[in-house]
VOPAGU-2260 file (C-alpha; in pm, 1 decimal, decimal comma):
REM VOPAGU-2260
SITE   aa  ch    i         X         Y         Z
SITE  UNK   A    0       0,0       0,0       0,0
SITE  UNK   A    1     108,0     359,7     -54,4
SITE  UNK   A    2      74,3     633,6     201,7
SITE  UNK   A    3     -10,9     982,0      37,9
SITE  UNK   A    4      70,6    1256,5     312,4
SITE  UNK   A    5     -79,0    1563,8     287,8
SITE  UNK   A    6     -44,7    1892,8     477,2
SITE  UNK   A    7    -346,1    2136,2     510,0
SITE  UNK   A    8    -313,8    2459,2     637,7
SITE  UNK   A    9    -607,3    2689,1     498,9
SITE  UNK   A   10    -654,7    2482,3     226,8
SITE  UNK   A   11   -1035,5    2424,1     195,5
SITE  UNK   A   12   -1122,0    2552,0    -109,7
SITE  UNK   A   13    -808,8    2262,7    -252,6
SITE  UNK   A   14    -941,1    2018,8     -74,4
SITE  UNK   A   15   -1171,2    1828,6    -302,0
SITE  UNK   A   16    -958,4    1843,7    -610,8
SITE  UNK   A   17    -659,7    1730,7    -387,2
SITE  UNK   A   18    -900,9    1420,4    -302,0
SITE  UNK   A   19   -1058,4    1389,4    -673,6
SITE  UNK   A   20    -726,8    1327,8    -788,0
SITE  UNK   A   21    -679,9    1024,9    -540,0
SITE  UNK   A   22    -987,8     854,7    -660,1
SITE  UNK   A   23    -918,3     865,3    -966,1
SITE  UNK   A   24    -598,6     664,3    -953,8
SITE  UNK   A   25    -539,2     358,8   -1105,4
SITE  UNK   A   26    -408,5     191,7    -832,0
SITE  UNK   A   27    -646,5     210,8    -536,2
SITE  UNK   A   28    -477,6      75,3    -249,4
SITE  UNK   A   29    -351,7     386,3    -146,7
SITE  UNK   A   30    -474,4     598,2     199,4
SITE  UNK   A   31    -440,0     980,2     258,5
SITE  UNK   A   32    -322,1    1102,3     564,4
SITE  UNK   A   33    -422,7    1468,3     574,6
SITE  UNK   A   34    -271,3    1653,8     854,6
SITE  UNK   A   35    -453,4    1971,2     941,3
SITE  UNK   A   36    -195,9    2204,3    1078,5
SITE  UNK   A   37    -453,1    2454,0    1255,9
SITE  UNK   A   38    -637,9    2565,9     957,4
SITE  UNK   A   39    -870,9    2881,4    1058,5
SITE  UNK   A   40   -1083,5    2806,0     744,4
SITE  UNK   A   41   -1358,1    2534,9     723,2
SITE  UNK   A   42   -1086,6    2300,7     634,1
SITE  UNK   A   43   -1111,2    2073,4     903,0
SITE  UNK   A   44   -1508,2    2021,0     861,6
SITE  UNK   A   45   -1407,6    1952,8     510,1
SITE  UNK   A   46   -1137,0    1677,2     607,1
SITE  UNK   A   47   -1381,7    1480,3     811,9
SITE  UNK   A   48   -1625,8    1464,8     613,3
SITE  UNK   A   49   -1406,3    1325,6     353,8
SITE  UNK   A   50   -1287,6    1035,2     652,6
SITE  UNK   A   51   -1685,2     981,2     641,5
SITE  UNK   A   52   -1691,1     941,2     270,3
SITE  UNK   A   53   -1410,7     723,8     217,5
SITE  UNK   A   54   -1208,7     457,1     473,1
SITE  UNK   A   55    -916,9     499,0     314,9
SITE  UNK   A   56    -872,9     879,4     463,8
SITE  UNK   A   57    -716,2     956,6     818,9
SITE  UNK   A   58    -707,3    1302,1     929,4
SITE  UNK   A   59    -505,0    1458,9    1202,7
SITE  UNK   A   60    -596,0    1750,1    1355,0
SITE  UNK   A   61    -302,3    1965,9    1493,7
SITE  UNK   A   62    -172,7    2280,2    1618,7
SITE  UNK   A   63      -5,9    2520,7    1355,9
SITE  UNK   A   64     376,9    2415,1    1371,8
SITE  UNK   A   65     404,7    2451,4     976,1
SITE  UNK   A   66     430,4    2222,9     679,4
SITE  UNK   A   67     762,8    2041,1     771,3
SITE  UNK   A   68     649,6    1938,8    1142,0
SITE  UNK   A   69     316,6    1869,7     936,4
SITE  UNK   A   70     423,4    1589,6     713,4
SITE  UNK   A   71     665,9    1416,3    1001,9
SITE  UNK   A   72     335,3    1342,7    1152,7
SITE  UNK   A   73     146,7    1233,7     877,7
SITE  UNK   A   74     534,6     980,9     791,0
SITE  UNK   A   75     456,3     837,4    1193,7
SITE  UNK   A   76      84,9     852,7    1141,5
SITE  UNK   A   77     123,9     628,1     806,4
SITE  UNK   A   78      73,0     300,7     732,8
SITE  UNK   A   79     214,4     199,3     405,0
SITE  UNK   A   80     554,4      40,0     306,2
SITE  UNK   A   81     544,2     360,3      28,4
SITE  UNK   A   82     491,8     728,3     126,5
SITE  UNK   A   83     460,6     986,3    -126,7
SITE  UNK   A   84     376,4    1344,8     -83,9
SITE  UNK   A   85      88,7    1591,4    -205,4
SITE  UNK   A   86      54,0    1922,9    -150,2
SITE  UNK   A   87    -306,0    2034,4    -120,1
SITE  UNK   A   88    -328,0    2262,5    -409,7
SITE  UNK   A   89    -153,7    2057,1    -632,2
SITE  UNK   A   90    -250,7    1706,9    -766,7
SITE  UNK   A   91    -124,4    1372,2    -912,6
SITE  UNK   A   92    -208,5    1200,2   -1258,5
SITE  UNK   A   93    -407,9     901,6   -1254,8
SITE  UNK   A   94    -115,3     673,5   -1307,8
SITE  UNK   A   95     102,0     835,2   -1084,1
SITE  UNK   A   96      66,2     565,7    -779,0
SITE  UNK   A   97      61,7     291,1   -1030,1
SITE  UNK   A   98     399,6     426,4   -1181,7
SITE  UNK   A   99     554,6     434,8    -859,8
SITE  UNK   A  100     480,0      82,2    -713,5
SITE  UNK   A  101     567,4     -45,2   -1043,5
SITE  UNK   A  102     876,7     129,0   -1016,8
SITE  UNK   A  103     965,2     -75,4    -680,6
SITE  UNK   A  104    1031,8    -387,9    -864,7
SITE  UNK   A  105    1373,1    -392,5    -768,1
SITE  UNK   A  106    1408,0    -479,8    -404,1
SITE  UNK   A  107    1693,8    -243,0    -353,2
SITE  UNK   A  108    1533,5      43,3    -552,8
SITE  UNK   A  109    1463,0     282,8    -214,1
SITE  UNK   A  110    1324,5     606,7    -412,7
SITE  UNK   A  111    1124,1     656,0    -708,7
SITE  UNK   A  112    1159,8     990,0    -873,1
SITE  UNK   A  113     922,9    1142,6   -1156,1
SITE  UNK   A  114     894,2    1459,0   -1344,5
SITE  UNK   A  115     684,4    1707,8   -1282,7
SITE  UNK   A  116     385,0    1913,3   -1461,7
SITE  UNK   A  117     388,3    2296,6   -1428,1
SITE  UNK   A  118      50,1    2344,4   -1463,9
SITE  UNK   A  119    -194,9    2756,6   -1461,5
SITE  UNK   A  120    -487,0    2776,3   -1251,4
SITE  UNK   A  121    -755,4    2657,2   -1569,4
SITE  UNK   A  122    -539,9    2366,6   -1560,4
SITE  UNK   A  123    -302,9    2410,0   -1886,8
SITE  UNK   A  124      23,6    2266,6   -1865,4
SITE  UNK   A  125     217,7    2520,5   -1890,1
SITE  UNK   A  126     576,7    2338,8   -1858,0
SITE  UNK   A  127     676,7    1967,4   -1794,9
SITE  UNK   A  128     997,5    1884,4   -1573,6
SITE  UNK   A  129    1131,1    1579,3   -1681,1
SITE  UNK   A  130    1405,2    1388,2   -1663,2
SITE  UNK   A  131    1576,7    1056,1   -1833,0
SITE  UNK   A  132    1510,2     728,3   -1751,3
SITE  UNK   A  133    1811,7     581,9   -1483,1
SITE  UNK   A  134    1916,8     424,8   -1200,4
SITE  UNK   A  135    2138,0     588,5    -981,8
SITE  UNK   A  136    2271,3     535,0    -601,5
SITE  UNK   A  137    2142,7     724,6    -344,1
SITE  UNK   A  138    2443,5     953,5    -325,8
SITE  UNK   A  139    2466,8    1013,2    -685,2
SITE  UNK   A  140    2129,5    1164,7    -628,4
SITE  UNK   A  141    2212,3    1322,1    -369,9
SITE  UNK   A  142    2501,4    1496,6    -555,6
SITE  UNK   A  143    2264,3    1574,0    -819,6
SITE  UNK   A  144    2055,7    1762,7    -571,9
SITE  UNK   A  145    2291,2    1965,7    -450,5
SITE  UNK   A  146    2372,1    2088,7    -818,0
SITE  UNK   A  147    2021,3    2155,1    -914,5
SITE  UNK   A  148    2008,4    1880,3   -1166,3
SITE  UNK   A  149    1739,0    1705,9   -1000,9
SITE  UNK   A  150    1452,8    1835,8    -794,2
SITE  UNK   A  151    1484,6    1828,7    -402,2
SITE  UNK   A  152    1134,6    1891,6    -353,2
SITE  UNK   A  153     995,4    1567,8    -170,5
SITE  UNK   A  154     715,7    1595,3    -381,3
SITE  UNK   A  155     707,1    1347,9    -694,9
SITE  UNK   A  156     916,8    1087,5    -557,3
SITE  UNK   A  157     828,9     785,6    -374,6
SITE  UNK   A  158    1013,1     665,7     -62,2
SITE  UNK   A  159    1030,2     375,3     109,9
SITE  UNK   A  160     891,6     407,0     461,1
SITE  UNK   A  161    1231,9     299,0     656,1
SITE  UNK   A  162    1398,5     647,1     476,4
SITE  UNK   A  163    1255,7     855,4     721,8
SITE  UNK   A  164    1354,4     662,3    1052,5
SITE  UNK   A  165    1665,1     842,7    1119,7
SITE  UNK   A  166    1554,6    1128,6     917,8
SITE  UNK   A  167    1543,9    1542,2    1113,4
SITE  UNK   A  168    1332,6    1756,3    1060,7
SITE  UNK   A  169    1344,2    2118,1    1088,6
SITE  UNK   A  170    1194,0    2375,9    1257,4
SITE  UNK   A  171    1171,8    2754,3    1193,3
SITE  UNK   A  172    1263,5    2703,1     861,6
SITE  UNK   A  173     895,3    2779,3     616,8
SITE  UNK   A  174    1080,2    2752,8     293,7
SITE  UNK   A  175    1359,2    2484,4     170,9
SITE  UNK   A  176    1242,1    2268,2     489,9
SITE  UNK   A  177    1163,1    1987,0     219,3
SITE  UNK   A  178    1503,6    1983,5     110,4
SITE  UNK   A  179    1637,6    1902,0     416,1
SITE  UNK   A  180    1450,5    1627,3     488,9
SITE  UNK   A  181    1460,2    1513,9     104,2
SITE  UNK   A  182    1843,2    1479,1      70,7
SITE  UNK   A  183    1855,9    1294,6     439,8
SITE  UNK   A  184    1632,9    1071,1     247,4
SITE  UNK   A  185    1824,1    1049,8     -37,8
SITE  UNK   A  186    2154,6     967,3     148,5
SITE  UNK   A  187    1968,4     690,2     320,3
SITE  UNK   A  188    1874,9     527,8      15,3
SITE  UNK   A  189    2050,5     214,3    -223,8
SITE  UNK   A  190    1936,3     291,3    -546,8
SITE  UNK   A  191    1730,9     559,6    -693,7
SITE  UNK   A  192    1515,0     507,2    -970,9
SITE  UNK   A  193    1479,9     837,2   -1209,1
SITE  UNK   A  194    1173,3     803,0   -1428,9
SITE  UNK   A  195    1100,4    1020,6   -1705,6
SITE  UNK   A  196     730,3    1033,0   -1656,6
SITE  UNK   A  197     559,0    1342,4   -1541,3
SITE  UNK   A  198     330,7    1241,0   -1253,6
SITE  UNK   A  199     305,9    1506,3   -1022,0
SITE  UNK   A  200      82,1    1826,3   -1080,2
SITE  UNK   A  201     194,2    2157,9    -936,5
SITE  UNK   A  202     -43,6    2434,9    -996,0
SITE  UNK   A  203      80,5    2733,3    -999,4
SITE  UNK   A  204    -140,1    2998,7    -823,4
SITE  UNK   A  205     -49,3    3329,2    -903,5
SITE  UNK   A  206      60,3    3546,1    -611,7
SITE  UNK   A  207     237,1    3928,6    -542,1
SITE  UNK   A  208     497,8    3818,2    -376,7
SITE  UNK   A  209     698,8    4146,0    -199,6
SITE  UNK   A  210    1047,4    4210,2    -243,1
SITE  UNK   A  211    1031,6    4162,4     126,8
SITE  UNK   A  212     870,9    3805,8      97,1
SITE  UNK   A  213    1128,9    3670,9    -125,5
SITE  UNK   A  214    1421,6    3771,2      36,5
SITE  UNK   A  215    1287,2    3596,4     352,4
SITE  UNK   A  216    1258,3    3267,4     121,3
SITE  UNK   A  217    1593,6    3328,7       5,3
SITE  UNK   A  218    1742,2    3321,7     398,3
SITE  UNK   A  219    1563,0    3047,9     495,5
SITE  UNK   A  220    1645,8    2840,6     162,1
SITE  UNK   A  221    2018,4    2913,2     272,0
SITE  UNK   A  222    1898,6    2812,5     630,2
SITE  UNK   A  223    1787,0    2455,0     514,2
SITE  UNK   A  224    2152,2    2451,8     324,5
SITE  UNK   A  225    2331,2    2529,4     664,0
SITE  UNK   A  226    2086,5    2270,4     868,6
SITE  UNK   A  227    2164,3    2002,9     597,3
SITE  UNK   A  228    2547,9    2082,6     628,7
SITE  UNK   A  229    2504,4    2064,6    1013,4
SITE  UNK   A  230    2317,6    1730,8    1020,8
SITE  UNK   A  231    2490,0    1540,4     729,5
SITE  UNK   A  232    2902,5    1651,2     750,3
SITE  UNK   A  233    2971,4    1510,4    1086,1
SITE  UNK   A  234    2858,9    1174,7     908,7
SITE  UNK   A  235    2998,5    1169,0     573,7
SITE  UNK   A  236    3297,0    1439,9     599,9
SITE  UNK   A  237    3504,0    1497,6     289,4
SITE  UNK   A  238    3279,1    1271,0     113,7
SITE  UNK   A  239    2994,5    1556,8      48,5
SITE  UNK   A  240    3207,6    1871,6     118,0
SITE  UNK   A  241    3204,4    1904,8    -255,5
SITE  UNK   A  242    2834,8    1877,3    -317,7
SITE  UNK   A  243    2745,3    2091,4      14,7
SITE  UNK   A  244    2964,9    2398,9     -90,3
SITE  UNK   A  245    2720,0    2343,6    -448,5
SITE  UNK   A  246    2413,1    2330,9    -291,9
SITE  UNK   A  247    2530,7    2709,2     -89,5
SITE  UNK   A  248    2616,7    2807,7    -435,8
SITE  UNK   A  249    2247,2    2713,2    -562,1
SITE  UNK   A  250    2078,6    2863,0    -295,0
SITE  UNK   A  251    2322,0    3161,0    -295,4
SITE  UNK   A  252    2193,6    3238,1    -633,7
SITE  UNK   A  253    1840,7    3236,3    -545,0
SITE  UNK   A  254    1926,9    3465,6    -302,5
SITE  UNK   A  255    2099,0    3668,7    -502,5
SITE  UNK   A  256    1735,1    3651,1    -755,5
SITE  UNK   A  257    1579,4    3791,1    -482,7
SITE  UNK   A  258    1779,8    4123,5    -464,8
SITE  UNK   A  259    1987,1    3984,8    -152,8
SITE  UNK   A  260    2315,9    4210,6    -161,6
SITE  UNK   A  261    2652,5    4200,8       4,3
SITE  UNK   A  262    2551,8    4376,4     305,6
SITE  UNK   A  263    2312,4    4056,1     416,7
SITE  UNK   A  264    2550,1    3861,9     682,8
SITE  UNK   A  265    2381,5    3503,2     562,2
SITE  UNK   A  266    2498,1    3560,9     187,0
SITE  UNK   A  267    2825,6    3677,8     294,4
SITE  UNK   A  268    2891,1    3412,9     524,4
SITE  UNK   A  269    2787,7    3173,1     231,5
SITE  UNK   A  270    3030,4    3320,6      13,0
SITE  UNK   A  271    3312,5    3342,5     202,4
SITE  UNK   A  272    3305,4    2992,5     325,7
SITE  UNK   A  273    3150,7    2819,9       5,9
SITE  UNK   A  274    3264,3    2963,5    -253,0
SITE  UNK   A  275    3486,7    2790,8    -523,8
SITE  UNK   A  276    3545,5    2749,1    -884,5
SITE  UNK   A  277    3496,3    2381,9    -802,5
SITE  UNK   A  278    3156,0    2447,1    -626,9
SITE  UNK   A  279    2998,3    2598,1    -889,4
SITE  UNK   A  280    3137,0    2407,4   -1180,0
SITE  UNK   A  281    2860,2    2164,9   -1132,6
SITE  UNK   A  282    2559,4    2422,6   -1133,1
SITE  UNK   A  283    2390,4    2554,5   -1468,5
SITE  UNK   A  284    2618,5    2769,6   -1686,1
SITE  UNK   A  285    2436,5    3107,1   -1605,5
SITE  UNK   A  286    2426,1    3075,1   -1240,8
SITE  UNK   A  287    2757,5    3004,5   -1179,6
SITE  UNK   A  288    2851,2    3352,6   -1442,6
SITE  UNK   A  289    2608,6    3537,4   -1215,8
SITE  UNK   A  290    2785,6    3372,6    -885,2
SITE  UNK   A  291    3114,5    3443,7   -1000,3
SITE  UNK   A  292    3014,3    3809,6   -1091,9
SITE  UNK   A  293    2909,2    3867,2    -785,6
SITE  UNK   A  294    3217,8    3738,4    -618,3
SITE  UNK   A  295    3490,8    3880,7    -785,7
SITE  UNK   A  296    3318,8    4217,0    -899,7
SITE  UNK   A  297    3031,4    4278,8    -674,6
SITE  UNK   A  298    2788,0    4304,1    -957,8
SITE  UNK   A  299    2447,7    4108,3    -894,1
SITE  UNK   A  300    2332,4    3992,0   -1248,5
SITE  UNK   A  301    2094,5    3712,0   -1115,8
SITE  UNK   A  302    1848,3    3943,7    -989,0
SITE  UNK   A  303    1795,9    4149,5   -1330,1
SITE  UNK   A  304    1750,1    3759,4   -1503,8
């Protein structure tokens, strides 16, 4: 059986669609764990009337504690040998359960990872991540993570349940949290199967997001990098230093996207300590320019891109 956890904060007016797309699966022994993280909306009437409607639903009800804290309770609260993760705005394709337990074939196949449909608000794709078909180790994908070559969103992969037993999550971060707990994940893992199927459904709500706002995503993305470099070095030493000093890089240029300058001590810091021609020969061509820019001649490119 797969698990499908599912954080709700405020999410009522998702919260049918979110379900619609779990019926219409073509694999049905799945449940949902919702966890309702102190919605203020009518979300948690919604939730149990959907536990009415359908036994394969469990709901928690919770205090707000955000969307990482969220989904470590619906991982305990689980009950399948697979958990995969849904957002409640977004959705999956019918197939996309199927795909995954098929994808487990291979006993020492830990995580299943799929593309991913960018899709508007009347439902049009507007852009499909996807990647080639392969099987990698879990540290290969972990390396890939770090470089921004594959996504470190735990959403549209599959994990084994026994990823997650060592795995920390953390708190006070509200953006990058997933990554943290993602590449633990991945570093746990044997093998990693990359599929090139799209089966994951992110809908992209438009928003006016303040200058403000996304330079408070940009700390906290270079938060999760710092937790992750906290949790995982005194384990594996040299044999990440590499990839850790990329994944700063990556998250340095987001930062710098976000009109993050010189004079903020987190991007500095970053910088100074992560910073290499070897670090950010792994990236994409133009972030590493625009990180390289910045280093030697102060000029932020990223955020006019």
């Amino acid at each position: 059986m797969i698990s499908i956890v599912i954080p709700c904060y405020n999410g009522e007016e998702y919260i049918e669609q979110c379900y619609k797309s779990l019926c219409t699966q073509s694999l049905m022994d799945w449940e949902a764990v919702f966890i309702d993280d102190g919605s203020k909306d009518g979300s948690s009437i919604a939730l149990d009337n959907l536990v009415l409607r359908d036994n394969r639903v469990k709901v928690i009800h919770k205090q707000n504690e955000g969307v990482a804290v969220a989904r470590e309770v619906g991982i305990k609260a689980a009950s399948g040998s697979i958990i995969t993760f849904l957002d409640i705005d977004d959705t999956l394709t019918p197939f996309a359960l199927k795909s995954f337990a098929t994808n487990f074939g291979d006993k020492d196949t830990d995580i299943v990872c799929a593309g991913i449909n960018i899709v508007s608000e009347n439902r049009q794709t507007l852009n499909c991540i996807k990647y080639n078909q392969a099987k990698i180790t879990g540290a290969e994908a972990f390396s890939l993570m770090c470089r921004g070559r594959l996504r470190w969103q735990l959403c549209g992969k599959a994990y084994r349940r026994h990823l997650f037993h060592e795995v920390e999550t953390p708190r006070g971060i509200r953006s990058g949290e997933d990554m943290a707990v993602c590449m633990q994940a991945a570093l746990n893992a044997d093998k990693v199967e990359v599929i090139s199927d799209c089966l994951y459904n992110y809908i992209q709500v438009a928003s006016s997001v303040t200058h403000a706002a996304a330079k408070a995503v940009a700390e906290d993305a270079l938060r999760a990098a710092q937790f992750v470099n906290e949790r995982l070095s005194p384990h594996y030493g040299a044999r990440i230093a590499t990839d850790i000093n990329s994944l700063f890089m990556l998250m340095a240029s987001g930062a710098l996207r976000s009109g993050i300058d010189s004079g903020n001590a987190m991007l500095r810091d970053t910088m100074q300590n992560h910073f290499s021609l070897k670090s950010i020969s792994g990236i994409s061509l133009h972030k590493a320019i625009s990180l390289a820019m910045f280093r030697y001649l102060g000029l932020n490119l990223a955020k006019h891109l």
